[in-house]
N, C-alpha and C positions, 0 to 999 in steps of 0.2 A: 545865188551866184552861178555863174558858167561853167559848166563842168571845164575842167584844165586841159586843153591840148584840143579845143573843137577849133580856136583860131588855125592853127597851123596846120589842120585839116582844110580848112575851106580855102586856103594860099594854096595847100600842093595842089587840091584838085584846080586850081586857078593855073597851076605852072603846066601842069600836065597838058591842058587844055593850051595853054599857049605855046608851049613847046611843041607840042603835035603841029602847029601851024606856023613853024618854022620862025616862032619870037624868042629869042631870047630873054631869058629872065631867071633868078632864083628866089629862093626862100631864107628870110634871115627870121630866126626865131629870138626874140627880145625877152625873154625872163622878167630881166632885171635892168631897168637902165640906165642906173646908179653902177651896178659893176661893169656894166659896157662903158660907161661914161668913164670910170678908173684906169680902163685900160688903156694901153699906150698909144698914141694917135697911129703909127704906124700900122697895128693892129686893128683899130677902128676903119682907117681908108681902108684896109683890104678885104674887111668885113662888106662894107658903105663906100667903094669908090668914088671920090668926091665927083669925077667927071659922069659918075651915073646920076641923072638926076632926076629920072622918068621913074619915081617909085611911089609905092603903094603902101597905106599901114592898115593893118585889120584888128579890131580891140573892139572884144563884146562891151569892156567897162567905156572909157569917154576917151577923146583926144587929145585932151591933158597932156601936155610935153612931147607928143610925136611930129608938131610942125617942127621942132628943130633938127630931126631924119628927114623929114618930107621933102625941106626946100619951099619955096616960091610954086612948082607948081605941081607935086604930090598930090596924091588924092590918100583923102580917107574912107574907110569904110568903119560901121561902128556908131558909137552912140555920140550926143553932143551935148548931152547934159545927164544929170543923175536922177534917180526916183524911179525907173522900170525895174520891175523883176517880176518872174514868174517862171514856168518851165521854160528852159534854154530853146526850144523849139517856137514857140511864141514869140518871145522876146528878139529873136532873131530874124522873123520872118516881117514882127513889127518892124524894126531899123533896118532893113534890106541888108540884114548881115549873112551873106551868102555868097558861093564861090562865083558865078554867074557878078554878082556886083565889082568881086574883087578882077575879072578879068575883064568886062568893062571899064573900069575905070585905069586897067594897064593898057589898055589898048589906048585909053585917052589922052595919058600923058605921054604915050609915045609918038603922039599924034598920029 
């Protein structure tokens, strides 16, 4: 498996990079999406502005449940099926799981 917290490495270096180039954007870190999903909707939009709709999910594992954060025209980064594993360094470089992917594909949905 993935070592924990290499996702939310490859989104900041993704924000950094786009923030330096005057886009706005943040980092939401998803743990768990059963207790974000508990939380109170008010909570959830301020999180997830529902009028933001230009977002990205980034997941070594599969996309399993993240088109419903995505929307219609989010992009994923990450796997699409199961059965890879091997050093987290392969395995990532296999799926294009890389910061370079995660700010291309923000720059896409933002058209």
């Amino acid at each position: 498996m993935v070592p924990f917290g290499r996702q939310p490495t490859l989104c900041v270096a993704a924000y950094e990079k786009l923030t330096a180039e005057g886009i706005k954007a943040r980092v939401v870190s998803m743990p768990c999406m059963e207790l974000f999903q508990a939380q109170p909707k008010a909570y959830r939009d301020e999180v997830l502005p529902p009028t933001v709709t230009a977002r990205v999910a980034c997941e070594a594992g599969i996309r399993m449940s993240w088109d419903r954060y995505l929307g219609l025209t989010g992009r994923f980064i990450g796997m699409e099926g199961f059965g890879a594993s091997g050093p987290y360094d392969q395995v990532y470089a296999k799926f294009g799981i890389n910061a370079e992917a995660v700010d291309k594909a923000a720059k896409a949905v933002i058209g």
